[in-house]
N, C-alpha and C positions, 0 to 999 in steps of 0.2 A: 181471314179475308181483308180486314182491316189493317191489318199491315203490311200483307202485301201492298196495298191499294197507297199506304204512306210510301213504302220503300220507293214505287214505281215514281210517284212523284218530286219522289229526290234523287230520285238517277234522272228522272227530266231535267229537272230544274242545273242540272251537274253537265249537263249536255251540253244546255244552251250558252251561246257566246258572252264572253264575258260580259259585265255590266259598264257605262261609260268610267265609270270610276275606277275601275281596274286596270282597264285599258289605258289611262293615259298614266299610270300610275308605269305603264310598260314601256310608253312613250318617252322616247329624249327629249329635255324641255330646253329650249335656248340652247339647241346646238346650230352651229356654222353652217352656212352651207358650203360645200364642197367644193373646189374650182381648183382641186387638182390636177385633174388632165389637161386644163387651160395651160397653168403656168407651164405646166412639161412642155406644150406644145409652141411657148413662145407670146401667144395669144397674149395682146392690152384692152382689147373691147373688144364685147362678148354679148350678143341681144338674142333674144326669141321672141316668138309669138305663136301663138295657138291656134289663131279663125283666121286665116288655114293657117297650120304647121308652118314655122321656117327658123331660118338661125342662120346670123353672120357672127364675122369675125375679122378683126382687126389684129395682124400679126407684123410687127416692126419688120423681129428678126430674119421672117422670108419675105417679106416685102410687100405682101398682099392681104388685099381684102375681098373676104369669102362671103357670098350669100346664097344660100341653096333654100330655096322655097321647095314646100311639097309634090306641089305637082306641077314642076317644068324644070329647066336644066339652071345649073348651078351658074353664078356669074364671079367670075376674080378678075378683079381689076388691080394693075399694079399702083405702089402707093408713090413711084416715082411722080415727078412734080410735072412733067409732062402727059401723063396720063390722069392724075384727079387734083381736086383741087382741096384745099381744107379751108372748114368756115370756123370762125369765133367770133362769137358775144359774149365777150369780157363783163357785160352789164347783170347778165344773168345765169351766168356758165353755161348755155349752149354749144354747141359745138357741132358740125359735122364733114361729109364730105359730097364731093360731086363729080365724075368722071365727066373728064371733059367732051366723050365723044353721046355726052348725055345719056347714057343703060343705065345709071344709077345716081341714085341722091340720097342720103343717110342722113338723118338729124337725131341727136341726143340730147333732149333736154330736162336740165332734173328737177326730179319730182319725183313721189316715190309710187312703184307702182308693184305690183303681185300678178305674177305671171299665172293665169286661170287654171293652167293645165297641173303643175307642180304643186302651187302654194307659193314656189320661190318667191323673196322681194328682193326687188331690185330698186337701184338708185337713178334711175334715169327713163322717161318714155321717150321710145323710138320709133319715128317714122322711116318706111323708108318706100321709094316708088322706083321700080323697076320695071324696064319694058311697059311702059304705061301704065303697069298694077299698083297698087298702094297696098302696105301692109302696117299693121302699128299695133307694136309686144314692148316689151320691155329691157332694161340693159343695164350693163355697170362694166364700170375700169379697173382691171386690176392694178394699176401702177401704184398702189398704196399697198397689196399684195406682194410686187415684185421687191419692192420697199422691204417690207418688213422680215424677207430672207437675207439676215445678215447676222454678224457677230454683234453682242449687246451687253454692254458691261452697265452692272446696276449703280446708279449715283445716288438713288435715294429711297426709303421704303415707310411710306407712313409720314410724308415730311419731315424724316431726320437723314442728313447724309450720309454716303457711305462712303468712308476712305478708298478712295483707289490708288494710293500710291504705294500699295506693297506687292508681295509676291502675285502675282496674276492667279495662282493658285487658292490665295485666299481672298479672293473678289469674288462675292457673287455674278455669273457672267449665263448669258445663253446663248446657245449658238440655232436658227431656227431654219429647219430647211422645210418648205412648206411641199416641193413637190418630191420629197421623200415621206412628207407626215412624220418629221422626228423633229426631234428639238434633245438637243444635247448640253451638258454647260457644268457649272458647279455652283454648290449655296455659297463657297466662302470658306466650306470644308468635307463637303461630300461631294461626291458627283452626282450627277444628273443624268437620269434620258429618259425618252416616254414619244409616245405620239404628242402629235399635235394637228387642229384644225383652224383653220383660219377663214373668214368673209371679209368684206371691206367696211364691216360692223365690230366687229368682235373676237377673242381670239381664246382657245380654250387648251388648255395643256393635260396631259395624264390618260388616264394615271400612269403617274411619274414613280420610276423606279430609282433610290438612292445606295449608294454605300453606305455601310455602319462605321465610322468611324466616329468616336468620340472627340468632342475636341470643346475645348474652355476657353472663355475669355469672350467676348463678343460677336463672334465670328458664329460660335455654338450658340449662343443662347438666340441669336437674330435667326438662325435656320427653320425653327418650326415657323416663326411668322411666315417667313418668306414660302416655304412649300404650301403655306394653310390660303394663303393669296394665290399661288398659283393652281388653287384645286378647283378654283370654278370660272365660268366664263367670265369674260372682260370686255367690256370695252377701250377703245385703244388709239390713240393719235402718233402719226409720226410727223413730225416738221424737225427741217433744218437739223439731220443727223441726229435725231433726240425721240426714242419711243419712251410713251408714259401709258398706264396701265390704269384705266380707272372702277372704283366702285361706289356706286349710288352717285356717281356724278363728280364723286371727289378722286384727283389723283392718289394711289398709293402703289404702284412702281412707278418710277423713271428709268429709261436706263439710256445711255452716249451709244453713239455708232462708233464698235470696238477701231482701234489702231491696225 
């Protein structure tokens, strides 16, 4: 009886949901949030909000801006210069817009904020007032995103430079397409590819699959750094044609916006 009575307590105990330590042990730590579907779709500003539900959109390529609240009809106003207007405060990085026939007014101003419903953070609160309602969630730009889908030939790793003046072949290079999720390139002597995720924080590669090719002289021995940097997230800057890759705050990739 007494081991039945142990057994039944460990098939309980085996039952019940994992413990918090396990669980986040299951959990992805410092990954990206996702804004794949944005860039497919064109989208450079992107808000939500939760109390009540809503979400706009800011899209160059078709020329509108979208905001569909929960409960009543969507509004797009075109972003020609006759129909809204744009604001800037250069002083503070504000920024928004104003339909001229007054249906809508959007402000962006940063600061950071975590949208209630997701967990997402975002880099800007937004107001916006529509049809006399006021709503105010949160937002962020992708144009540091649309940025950072380019060719990217490495200049330097760890603060030492790297030769770019030979065969393109043996240059460490990436190629990064954010709304495929791949990232393609070479160390310098293997090839590269793998997924890839990106936010307007951070940018996370892999796992990366390479060629087995052996190869001497500098080129090989610089490869493991370079894949061992590129296995965990980063933070990340682009200015002036020049992505750099940092960790614990110190740069170590650079790379030029390829030719």
């Amino acid at each position: 009886m007494r081991t039945l009575l142990v057994g039944l307590l460990l098939l309980t105990a085996a039952c019940r949901r994992p413990s918090t330590q396990f669980s986040a042990m299951l959990t992805p730590v410092n990954q990206p949030d996702d804004y794949t579907r944005y860039l497919k779709a064109g989208d450079e500003l992107v808000a939500v909000g939760s109390d009540p539900a809503w979400s706009l959109t800011v899209n160059p390529s078709k020329g509108v801006l979208l905001f569909k609240p929960q409960h009543s009809d969507s509004s797009i106003v075109s972003l020609s210069d006759n129909q809204i207007s744009r604001t800037a405060d250069s002083a503070n990085g504000a920024f928004g817009y104003q339909s001229r026939d007054g249906r809508i007014k959007v402000s962006f101003r940063p600061d950071s904020c975590t949208d209630k419903l997701s967990g997402q953070r975002y880099d800007y609160r937004v107001d916006v007032v529509s049809e006399g309602q006021n709503v105010v969630g949160c937002g962020v730009s992708l144009r540091q995103l649309a940025l950072l889908q380019d060719n990217w030939v490495l200049t330097s790793m760890q603060g030492d430079s790297i030769a770019t003046n030979g065969p393109a072949k043996t240059i460490p290079r990436l190629e990064i397409s954010l709304t495929q999720g791949r990232v393609t390139g070479t160390t310098g002597c293997n090839q590269l590819n793998g997924p890839v995720m990106a936010d307007t924080h951070q940018i996370l590669f892999g796992p990366l699959v390479t060629t087995k090719m052996a190869c001497m002289g500098p080129n090989g021995a610089a490869e493991p750094t370079f894949l061992r940097l590129l296995s965990q997230p980063m933070p990340y800057r682009i200015d002036s044609g020049k992505l750099t890759l940092y960790q614990q705050g110190k740069p170590v990739l650079t790379f030029r916006k390829a030719d």
